[in-house]
mmCIF file of the protein (N, C-alpha, C, O) and its ligand, coordinates in Angstrom:
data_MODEL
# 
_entry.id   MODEL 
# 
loop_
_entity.id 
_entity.type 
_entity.pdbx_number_of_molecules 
1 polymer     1 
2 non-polymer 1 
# 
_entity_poly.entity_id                      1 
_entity_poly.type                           'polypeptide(L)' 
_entity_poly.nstd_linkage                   no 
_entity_poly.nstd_monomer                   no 
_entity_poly.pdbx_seq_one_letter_code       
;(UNK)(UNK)(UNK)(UNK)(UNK)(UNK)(UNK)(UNK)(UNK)(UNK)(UNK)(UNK)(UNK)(UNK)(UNK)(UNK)
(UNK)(UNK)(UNK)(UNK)(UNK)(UNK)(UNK)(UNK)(UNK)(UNK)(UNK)(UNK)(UNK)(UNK)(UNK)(UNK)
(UNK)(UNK)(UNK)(UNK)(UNK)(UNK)(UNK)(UNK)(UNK)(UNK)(UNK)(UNK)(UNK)(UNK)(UNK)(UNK)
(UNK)
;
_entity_poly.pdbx_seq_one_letter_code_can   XXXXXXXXXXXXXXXXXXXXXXXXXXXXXXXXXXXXXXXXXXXXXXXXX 
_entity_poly.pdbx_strand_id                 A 
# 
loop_
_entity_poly_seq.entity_id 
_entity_poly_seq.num 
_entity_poly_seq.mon_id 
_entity_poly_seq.hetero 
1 1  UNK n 
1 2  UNK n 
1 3  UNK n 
1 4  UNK n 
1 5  UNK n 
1 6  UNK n 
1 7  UNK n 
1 8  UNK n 
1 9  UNK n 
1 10 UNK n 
1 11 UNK n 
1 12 UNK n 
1 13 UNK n 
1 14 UNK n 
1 15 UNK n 
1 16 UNK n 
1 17 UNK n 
1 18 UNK n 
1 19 UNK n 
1 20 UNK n 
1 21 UNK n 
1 22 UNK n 
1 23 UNK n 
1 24 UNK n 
1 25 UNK n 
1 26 UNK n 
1 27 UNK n 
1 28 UNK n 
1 29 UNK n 
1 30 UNK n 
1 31 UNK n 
1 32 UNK n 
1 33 UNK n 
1 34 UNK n 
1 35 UNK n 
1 36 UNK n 
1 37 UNK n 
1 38 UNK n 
1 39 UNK n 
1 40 UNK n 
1 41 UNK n 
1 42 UNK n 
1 43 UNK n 
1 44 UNK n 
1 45 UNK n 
1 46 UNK n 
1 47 UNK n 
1 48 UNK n 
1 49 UNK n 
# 
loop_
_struct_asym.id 
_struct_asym.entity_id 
A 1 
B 2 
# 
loop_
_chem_comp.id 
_chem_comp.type 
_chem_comp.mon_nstd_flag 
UNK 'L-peptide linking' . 
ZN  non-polymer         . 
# 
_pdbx_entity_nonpoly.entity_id   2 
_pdbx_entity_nonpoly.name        ? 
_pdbx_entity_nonpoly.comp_id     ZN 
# 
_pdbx_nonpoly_scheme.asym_id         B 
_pdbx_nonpoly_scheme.entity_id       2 
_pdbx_nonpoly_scheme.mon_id          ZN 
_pdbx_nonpoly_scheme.ndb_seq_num     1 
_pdbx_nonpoly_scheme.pdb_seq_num     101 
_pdbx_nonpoly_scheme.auth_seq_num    101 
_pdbx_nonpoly_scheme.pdb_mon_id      ZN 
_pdbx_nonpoly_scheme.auth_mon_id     ZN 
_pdbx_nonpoly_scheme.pdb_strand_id   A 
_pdbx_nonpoly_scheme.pdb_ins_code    . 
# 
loop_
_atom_site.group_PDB 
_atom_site.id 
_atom_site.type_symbol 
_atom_site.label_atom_id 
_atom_site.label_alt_id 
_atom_site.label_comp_id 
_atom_site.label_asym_id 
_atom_site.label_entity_id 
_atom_site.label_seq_id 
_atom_site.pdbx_PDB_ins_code 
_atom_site.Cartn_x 
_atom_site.Cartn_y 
_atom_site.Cartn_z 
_atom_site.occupancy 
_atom_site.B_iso_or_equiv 
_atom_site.pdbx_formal_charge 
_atom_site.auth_seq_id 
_atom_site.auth_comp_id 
_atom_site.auth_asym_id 
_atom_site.auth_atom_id 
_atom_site.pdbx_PDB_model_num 
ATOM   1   N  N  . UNK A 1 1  ? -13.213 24.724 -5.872 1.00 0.00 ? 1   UNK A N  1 
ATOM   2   C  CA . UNK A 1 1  ? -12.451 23.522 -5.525 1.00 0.00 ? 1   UNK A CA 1 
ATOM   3   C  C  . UNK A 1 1  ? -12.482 23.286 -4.013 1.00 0.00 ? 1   UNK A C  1 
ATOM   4   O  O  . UNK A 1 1  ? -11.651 23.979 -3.425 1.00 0.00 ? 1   UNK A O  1 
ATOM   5   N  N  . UNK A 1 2  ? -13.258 22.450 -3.183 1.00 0.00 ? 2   UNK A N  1 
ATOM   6   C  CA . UNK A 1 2  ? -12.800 21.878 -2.357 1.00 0.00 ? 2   UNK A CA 1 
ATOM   7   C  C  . UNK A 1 2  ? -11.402 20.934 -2.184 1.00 0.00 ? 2   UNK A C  1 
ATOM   8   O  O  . UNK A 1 2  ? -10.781 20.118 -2.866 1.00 0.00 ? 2   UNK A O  1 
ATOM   9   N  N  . UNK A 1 3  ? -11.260 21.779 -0.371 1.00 0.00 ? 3   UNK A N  1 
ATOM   10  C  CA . UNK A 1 3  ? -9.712  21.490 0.289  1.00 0.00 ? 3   UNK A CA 1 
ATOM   11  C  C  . UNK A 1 3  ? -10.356 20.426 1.618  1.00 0.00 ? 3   UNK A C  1 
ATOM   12  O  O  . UNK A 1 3  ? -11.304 20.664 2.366  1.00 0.00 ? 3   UNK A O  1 
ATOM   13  N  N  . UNK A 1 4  ? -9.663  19.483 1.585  1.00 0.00 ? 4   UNK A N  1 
ATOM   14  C  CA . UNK A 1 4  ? -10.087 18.577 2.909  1.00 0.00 ? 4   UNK A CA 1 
ATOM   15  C  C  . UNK A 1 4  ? -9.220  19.010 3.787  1.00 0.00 ? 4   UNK A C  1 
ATOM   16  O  O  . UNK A 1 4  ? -8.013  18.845 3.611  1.00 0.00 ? 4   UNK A O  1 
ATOM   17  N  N  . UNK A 1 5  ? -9.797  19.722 5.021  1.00 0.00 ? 5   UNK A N  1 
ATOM   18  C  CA . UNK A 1 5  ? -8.704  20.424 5.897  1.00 0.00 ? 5   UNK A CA 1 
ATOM   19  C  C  . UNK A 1 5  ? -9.433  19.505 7.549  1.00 0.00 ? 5   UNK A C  1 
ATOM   20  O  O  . UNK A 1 5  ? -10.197 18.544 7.648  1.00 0.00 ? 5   UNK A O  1 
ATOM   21  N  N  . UNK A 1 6  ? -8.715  20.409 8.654  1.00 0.00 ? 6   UNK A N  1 
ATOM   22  C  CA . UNK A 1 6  ? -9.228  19.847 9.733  1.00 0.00 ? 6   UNK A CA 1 
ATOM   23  C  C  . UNK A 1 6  ? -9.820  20.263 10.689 1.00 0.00 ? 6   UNK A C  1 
ATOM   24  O  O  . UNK A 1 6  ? -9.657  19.304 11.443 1.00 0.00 ? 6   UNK A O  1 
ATOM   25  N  N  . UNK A 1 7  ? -10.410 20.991 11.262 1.00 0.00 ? 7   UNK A N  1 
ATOM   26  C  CA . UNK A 1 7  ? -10.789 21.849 11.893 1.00 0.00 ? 7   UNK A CA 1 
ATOM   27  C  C  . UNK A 1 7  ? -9.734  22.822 13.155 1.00 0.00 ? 7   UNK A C  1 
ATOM   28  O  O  . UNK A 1 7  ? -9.148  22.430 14.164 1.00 0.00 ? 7   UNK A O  1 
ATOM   29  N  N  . UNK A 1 8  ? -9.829  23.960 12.636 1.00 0.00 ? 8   UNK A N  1 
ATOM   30  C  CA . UNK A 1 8  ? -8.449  24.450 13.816 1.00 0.00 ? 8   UNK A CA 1 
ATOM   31  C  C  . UNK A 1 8  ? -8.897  24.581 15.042 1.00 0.00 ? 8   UNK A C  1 
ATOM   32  O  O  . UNK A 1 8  ? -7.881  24.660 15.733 1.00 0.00 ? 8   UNK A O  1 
ATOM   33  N  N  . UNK A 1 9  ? -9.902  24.658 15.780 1.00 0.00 ? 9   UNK A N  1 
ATOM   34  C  CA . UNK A 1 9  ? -10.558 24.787 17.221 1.00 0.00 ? 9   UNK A CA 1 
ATOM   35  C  C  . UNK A 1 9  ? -9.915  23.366 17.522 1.00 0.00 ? 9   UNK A C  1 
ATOM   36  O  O  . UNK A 1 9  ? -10.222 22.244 17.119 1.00 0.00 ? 9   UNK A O  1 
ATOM   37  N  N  . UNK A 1 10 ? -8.850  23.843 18.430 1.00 0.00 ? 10  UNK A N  1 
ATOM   38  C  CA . UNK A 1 10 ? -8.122  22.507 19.238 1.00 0.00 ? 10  UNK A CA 1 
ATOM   39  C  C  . UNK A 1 10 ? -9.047  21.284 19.922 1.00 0.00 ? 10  UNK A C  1 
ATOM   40  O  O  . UNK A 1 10 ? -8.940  20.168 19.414 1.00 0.00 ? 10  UNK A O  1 
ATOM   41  N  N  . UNK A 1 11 ? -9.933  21.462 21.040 1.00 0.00 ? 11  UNK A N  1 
ATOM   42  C  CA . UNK A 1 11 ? -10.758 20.708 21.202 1.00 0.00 ? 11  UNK A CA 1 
ATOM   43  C  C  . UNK A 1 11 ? -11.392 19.748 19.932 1.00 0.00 ? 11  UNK A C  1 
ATOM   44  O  O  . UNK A 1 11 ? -11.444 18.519 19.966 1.00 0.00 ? 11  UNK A O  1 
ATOM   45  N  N  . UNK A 1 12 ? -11.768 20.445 19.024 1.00 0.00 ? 12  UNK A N  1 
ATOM   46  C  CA . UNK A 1 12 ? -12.503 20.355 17.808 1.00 0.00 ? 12  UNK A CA 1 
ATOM   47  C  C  . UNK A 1 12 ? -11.958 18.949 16.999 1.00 0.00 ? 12  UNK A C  1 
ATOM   48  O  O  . UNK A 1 12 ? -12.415 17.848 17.305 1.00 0.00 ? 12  UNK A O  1 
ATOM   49  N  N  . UNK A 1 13 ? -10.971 19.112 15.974 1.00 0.00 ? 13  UNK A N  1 
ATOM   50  C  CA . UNK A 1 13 ? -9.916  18.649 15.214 1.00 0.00 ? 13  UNK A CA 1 
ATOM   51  C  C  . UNK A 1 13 ? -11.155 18.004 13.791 1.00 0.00 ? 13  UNK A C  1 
ATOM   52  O  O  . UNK A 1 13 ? -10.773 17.095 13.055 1.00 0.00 ? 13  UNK A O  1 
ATOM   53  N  N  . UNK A 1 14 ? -12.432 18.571 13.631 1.00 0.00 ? 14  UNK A N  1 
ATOM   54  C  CA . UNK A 1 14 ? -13.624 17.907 13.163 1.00 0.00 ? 14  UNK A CA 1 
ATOM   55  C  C  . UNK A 1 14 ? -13.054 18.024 11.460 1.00 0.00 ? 14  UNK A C  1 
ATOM   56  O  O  . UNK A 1 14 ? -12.866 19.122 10.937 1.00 0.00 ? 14  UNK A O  1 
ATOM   57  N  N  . UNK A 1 15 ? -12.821 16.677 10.708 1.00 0.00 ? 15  UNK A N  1 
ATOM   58  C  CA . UNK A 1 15 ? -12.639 16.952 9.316  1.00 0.00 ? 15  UNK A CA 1 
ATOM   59  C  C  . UNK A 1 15 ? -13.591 17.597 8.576  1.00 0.00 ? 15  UNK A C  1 
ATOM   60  O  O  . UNK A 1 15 ? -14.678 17.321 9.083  1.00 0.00 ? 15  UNK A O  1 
ATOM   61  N  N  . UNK A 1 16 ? -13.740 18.367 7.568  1.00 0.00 ? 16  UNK A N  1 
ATOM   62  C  CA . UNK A 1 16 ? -14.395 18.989 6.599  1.00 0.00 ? 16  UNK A CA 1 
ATOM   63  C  C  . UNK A 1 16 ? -13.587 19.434 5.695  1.00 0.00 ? 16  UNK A C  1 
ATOM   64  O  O  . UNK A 1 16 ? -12.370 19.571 5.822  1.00 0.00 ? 16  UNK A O  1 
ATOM   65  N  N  . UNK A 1 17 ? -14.446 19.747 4.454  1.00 0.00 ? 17  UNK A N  1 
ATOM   66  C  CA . UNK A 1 17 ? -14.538 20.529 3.154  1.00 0.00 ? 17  UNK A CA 1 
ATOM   67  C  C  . UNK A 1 17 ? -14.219 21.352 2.873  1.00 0.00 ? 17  UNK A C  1 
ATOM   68  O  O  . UNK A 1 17 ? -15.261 21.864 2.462  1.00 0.00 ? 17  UNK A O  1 
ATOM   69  N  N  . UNK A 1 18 ? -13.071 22.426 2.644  1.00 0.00 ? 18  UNK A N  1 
ATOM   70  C  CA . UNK A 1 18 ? -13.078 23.843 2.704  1.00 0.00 ? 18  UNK A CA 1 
ATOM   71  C  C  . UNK A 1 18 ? -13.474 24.195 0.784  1.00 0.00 ? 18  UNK A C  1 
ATOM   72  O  O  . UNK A 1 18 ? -12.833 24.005 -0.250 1.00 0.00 ? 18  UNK A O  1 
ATOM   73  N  N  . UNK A 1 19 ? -15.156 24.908 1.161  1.00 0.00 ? 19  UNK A N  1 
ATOM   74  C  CA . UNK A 1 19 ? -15.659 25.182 -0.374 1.00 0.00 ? 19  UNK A CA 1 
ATOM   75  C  C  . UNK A 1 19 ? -15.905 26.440 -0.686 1.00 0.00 ? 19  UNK A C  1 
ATOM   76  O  O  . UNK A 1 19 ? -16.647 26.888 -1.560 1.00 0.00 ? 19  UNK A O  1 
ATOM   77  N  N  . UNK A 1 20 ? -14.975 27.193 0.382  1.00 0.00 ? 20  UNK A N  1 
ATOM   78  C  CA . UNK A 1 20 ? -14.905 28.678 -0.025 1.00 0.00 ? 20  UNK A CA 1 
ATOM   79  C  C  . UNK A 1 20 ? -14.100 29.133 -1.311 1.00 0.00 ? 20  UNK A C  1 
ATOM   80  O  O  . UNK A 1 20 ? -13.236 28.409 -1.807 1.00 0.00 ? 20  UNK A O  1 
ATOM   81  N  N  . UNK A 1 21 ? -14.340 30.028 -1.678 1.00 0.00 ? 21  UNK A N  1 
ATOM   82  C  CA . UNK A 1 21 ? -13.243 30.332 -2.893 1.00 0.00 ? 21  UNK A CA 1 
ATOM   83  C  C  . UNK A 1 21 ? -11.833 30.872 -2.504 1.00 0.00 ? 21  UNK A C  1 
ATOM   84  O  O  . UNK A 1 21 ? -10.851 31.054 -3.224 1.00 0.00 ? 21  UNK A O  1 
ATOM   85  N  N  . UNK A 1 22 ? -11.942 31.006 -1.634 1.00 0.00 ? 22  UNK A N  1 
ATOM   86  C  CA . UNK A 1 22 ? -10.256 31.948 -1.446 1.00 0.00 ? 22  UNK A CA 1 
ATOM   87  C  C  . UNK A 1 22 ? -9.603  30.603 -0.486 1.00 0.00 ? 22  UNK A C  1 
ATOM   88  O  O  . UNK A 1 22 ? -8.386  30.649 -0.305 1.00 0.00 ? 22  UNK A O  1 
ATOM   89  N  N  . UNK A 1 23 ? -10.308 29.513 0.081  1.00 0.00 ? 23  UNK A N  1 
ATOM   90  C  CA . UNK A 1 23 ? -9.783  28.600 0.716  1.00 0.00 ? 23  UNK A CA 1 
ATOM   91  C  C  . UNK A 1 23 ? -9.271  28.801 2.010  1.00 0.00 ? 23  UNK A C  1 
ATOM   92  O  O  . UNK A 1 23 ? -8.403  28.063 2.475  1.00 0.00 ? 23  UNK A O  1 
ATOM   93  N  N  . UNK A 1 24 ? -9.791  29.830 2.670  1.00 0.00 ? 24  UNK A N  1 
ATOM   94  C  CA . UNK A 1 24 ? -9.293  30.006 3.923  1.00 0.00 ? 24  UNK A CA 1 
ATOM   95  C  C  . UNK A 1 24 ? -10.076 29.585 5.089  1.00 0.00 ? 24  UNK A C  1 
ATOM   96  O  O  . UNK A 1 24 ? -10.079 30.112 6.202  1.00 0.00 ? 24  UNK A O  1 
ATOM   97  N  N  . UNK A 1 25 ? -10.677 28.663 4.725  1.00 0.00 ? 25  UNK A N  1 
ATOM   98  C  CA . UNK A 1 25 ? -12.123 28.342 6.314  1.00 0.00 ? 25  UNK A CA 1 
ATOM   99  C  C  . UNK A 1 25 ? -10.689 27.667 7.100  1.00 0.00 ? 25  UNK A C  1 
ATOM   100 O  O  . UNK A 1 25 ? -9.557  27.393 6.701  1.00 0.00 ? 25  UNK A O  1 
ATOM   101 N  N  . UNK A 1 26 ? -11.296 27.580 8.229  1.00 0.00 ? 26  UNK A N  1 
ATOM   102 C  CA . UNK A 1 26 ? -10.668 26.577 8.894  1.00 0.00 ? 26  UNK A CA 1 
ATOM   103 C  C  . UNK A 1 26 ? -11.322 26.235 10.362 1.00 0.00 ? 26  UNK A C  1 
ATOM   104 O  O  . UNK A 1 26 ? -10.792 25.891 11.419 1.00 0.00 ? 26  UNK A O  1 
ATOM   105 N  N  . UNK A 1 27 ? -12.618 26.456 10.017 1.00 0.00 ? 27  UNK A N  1 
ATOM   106 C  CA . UNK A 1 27 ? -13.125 25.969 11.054 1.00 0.00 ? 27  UNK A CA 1 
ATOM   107 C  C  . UNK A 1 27 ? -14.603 24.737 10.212 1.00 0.00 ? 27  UNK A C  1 
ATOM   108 O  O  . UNK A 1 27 ? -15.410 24.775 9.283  1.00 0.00 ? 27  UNK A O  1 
ATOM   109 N  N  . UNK A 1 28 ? -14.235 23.947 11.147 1.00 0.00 ? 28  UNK A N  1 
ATOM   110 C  CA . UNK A 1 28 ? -15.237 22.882 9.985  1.00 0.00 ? 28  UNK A CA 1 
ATOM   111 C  C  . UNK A 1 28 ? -16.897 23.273 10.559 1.00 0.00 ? 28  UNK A C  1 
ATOM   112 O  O  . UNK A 1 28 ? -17.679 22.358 10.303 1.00 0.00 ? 28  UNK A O  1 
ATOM   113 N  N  . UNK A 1 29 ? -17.516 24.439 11.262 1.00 0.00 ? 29  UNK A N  1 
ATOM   114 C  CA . UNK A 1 29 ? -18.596 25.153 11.362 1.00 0.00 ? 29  UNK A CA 1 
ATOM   115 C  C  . UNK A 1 29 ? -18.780 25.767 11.813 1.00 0.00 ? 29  UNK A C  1 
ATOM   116 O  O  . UNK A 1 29 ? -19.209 25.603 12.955 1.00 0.00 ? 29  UNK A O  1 
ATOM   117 N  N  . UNK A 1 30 ? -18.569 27.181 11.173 1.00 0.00 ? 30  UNK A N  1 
ATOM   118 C  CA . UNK A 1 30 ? -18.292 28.758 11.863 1.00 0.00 ? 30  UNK A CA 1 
ATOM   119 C  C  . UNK A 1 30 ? -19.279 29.208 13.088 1.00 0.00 ? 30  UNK A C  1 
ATOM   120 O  O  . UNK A 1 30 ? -19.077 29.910 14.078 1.00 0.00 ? 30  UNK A O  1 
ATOM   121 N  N  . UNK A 1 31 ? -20.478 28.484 12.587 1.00 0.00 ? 31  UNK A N  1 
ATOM   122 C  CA . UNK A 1 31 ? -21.555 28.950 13.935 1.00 0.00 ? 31  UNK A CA 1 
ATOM   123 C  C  . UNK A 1 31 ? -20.896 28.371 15.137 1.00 0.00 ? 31  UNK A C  1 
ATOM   124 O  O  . UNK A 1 31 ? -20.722 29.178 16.050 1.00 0.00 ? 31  UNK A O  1 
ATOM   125 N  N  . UNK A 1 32 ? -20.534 27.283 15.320 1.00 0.00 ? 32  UNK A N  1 
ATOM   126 C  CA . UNK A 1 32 ? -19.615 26.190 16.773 1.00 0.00 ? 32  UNK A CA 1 
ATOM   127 C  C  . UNK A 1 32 ? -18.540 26.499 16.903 1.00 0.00 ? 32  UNK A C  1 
ATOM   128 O  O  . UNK A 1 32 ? -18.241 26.949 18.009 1.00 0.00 ? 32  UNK A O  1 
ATOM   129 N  N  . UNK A 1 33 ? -17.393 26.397 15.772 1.00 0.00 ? 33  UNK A N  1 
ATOM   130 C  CA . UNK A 1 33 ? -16.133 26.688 16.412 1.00 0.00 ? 33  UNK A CA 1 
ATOM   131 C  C  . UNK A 1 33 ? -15.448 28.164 16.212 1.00 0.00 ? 33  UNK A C  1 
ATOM   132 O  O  . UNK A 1 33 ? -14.554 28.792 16.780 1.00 0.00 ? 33  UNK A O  1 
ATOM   133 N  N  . UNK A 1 34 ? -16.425 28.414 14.992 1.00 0.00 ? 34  UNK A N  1 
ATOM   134 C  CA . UNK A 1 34 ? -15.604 29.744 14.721 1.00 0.00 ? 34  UNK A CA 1 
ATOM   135 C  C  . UNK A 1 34 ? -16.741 30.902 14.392 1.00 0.00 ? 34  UNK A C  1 
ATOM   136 O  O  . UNK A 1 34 ? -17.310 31.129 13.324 1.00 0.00 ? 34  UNK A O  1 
ATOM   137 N  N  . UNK A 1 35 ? -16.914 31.740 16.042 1.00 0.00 ? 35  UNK A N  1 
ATOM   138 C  CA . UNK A 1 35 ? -18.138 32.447 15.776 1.00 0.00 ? 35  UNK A CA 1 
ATOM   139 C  C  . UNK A 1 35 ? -18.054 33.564 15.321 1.00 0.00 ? 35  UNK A C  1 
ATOM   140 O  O  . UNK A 1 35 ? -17.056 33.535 14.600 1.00 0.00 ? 35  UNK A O  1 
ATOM   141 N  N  . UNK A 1 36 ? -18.617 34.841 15.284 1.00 0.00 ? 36  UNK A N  1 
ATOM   142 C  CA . UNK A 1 36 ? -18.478 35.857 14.379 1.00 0.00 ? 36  UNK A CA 1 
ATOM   143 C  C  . UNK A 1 36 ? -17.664 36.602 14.803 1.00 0.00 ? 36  UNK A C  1 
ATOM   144 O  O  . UNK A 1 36 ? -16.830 37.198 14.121 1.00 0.00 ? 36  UNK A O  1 
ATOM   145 N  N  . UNK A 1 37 ? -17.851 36.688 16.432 1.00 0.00 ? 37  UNK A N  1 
ATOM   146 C  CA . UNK A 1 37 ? -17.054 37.547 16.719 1.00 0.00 ? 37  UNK A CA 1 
ATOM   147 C  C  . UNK A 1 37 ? -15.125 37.139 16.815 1.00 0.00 ? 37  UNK A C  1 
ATOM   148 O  O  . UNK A 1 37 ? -14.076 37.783 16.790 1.00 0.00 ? 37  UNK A O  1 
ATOM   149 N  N  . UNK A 1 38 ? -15.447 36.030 16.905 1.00 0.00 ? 38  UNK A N  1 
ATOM   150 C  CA . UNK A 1 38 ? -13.926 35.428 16.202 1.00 0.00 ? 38  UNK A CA 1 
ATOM   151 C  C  . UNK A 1 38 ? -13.297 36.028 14.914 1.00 0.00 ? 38  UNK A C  1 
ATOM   152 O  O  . UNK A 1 38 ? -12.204 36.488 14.582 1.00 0.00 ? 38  UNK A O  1 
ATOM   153 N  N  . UNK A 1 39 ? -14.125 35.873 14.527 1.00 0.00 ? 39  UNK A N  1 
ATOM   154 C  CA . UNK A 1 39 ? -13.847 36.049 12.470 1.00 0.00 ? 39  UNK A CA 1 
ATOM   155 C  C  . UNK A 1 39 ? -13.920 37.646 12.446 1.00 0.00 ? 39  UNK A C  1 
ATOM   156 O  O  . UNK A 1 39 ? -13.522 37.997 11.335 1.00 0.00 ? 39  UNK A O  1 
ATOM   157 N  N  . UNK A 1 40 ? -14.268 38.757 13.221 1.00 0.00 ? 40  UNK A N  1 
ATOM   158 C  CA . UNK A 1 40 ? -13.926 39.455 13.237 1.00 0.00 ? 40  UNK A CA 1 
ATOM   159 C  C  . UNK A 1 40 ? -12.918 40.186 13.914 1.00 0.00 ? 40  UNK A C  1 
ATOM   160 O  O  . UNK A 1 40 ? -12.619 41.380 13.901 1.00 0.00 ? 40  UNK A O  1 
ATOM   161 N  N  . UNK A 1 41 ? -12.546 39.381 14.398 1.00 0.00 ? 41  UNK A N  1 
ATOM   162 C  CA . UNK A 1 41 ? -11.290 40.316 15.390 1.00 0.00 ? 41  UNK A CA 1 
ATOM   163 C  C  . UNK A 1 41 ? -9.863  39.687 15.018 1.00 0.00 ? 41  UNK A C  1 
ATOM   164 O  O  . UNK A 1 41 ? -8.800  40.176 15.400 1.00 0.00 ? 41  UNK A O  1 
ATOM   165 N  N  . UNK A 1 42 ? -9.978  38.526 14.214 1.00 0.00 ? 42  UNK A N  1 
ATOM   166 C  CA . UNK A 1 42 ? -9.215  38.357 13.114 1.00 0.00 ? 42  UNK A CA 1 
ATOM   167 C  C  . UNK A 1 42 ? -8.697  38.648 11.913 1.00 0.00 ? 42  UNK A C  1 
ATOM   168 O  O  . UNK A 1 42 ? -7.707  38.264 11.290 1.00 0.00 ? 42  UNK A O  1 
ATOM   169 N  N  . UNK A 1 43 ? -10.021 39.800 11.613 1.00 0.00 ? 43  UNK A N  1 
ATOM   170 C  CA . UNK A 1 43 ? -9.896  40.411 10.158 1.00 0.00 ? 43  UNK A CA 1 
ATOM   171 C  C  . UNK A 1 43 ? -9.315  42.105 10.796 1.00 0.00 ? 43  UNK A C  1 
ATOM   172 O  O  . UNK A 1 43 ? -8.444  42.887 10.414 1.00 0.00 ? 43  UNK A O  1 
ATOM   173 N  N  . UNK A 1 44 ? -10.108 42.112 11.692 1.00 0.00 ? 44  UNK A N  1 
ATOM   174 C  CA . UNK A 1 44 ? -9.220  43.585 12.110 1.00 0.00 ? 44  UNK A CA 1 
ATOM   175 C  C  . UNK A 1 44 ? -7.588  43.273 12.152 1.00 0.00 ? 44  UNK A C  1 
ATOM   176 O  O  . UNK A 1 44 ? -6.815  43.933 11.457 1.00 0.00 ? 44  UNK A O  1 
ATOM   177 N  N  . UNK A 1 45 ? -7.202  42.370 12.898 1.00 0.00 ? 45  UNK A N  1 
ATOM   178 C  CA . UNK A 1 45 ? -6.163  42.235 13.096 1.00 0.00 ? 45  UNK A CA 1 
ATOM   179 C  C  . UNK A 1 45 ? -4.684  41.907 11.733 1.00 0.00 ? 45  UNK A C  1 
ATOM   180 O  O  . UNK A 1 45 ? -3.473  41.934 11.513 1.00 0.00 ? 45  UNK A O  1 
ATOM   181 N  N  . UNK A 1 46 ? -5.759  41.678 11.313 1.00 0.00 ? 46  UNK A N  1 
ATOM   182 C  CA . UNK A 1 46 ? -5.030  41.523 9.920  1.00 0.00 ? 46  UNK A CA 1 
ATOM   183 C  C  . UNK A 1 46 ? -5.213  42.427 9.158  1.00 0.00 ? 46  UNK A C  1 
ATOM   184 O  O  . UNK A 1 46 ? -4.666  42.141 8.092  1.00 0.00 ? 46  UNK A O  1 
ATOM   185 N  N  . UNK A 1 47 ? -5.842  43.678 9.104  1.00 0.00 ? 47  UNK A N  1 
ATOM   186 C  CA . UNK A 1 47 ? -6.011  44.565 8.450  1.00 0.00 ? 47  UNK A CA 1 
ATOM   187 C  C  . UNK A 1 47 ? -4.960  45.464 8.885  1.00 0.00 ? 47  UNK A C  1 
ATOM   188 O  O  . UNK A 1 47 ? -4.620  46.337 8.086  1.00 0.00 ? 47  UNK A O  1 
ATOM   189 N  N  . UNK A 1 48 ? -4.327  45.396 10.129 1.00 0.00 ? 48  UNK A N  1 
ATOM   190 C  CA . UNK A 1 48 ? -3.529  46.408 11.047 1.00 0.00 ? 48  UNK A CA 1 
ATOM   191 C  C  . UNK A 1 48 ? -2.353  46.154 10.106 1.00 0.00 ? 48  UNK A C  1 
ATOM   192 O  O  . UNK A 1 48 ? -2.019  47.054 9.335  1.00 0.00 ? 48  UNK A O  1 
ATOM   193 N  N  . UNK A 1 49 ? -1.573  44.751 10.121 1.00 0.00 ? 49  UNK A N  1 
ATOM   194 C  CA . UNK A 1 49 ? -0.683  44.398 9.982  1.00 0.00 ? 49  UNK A CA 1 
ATOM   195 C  C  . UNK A 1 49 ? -0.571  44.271 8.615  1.00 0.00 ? 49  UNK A C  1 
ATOM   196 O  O  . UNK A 1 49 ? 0.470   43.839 8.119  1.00 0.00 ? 49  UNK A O  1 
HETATM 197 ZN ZN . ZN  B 2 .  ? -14.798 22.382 14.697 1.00 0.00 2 101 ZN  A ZN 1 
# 
């Protein structure tokens, strides 16, 4: 199921599709706004907590 979300990179605000299954994108193109090393230091961080 696509979610029409907005892009969270403030500069950004770019509408898109979220067509992941768990529905958690929130960047409307991970290579530009949301790069890897983003997405990983997010998942650590949430793994702590
Ligand atoms: Zn964006």
């Amino acid at each position: 199921m696509a979610r029409f979300r907005t892009c969270a990179k403030a500069p950004c605000g770019a509408a898109f599709y979220d067509t992941s299954r768990s529905g958690s994108r929130v960047w409307h193109d991970v290579k530009t706004c949301g790069n890897v090393v983003n997405l990983r230091a997010s998942r650590s961080r949430q793994k702590k907590s």
